[in-house]
N, C-alpha and C positions, 0 to 999 in steps of 0.2 A: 452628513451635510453635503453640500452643492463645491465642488472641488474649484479652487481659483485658478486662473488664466495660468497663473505663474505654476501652479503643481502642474495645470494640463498641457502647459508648455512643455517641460521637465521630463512627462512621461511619456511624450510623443519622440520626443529626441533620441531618449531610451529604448523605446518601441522601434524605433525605427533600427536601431544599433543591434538589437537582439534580433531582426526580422533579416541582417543580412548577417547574421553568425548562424540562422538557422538555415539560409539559403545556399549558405556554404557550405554547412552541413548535407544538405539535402544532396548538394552536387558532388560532394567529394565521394560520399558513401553509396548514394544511386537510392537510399532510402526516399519514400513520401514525405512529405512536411508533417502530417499527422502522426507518424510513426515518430518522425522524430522528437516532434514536439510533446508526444506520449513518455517515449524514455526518455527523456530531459525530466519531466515534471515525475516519473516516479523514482530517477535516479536521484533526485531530491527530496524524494518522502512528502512529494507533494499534490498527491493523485486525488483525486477529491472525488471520489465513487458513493458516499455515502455509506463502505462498509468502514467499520473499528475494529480496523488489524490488532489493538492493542485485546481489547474482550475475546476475539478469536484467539489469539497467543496463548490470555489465561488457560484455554480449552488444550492449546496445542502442547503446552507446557505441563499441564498436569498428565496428559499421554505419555510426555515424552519427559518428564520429569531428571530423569538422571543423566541424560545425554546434556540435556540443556543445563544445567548444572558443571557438570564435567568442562562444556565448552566455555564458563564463564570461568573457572578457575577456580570453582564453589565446593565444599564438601558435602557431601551425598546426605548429611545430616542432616544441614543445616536448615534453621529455622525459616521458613518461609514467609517473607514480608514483601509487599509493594517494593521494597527498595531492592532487595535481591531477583525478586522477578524482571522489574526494570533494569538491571544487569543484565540478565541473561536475554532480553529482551531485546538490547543492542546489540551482546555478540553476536543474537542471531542475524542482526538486520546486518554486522561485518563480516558475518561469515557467508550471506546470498546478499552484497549488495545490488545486484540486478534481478533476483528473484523470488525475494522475500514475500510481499505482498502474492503472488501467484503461488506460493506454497502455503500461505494461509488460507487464501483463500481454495484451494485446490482442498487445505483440510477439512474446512468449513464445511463443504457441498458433500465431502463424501462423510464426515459428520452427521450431517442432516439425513441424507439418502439412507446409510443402515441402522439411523433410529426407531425409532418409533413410528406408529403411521401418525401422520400430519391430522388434520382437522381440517376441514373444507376453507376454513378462514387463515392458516396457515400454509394451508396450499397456495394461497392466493397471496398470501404475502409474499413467499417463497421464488412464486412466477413474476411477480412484478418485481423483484429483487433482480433474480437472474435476467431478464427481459429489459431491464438499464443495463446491467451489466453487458450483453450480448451489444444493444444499439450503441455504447460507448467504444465499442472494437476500433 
């Protein structure tokens, strides 16, 4: 629905408050605004790319099974559920908080590359995947 004067008061005020903690940013560090406003939002788990780091994980987790296990505190046995995956799922995102997403994704691509050959319509999916990803830099 149509937001009121009073929320778009509220989130201007705020907009405006973040705009000069990122300008701050910008100057103390000598970073771009984009740059920074990039690692804010994935230092937040908040990167809206259109990929799901969590279905990639499933893929990176069954590779890397016992390492990911080990890092959660897990026995190498144990029965594998959504609830211990999402365990080890966070430790992983504590153990690269700044580069978690870039090493999923970095598994994803070279995943895809020494599989199988593609199909004409998954090549295409593939290219238009990577080709957001590349224009979001």
């Amino acid at each position: 629905g149509r937001r009121s004067e009073d929320a778009n008061a509220a989130m201007e005020k705020q907009f405006d408050l973040i705009d000069c903690a990122i300008n701050e940013l910008v100057v103390s560090t000598g970073m771009p605004t984009q740059q920074v406003l990039n690692l804010f939002l994935k230092s937040r788990g908040r990167v809206n790319n259109g990929t799901n780091h969590w279905n990639i994980y499933g893929q990176y987790f069954k590779a890397h099974r016992l390492r990911k296990l080990q890092r959660a505190g897990k026995d190498a046995n144990i029965i594998i559920t959504s609830t211990i995956q999402g365990e080890c799922y966070r430790s992983f995102q504590d153990a690269y908080p700044e580069d978690w997403q870039d090493i999923l994704d970095t598994f994803d691509e070279t995943r895809i590359a020494s599989g199988p050959p593609l199909t004409v319509a998954q090549r295409s999916q593939e290219f238009t995947r990577l080709t957001k990803k590349v224009t979001s830099m």
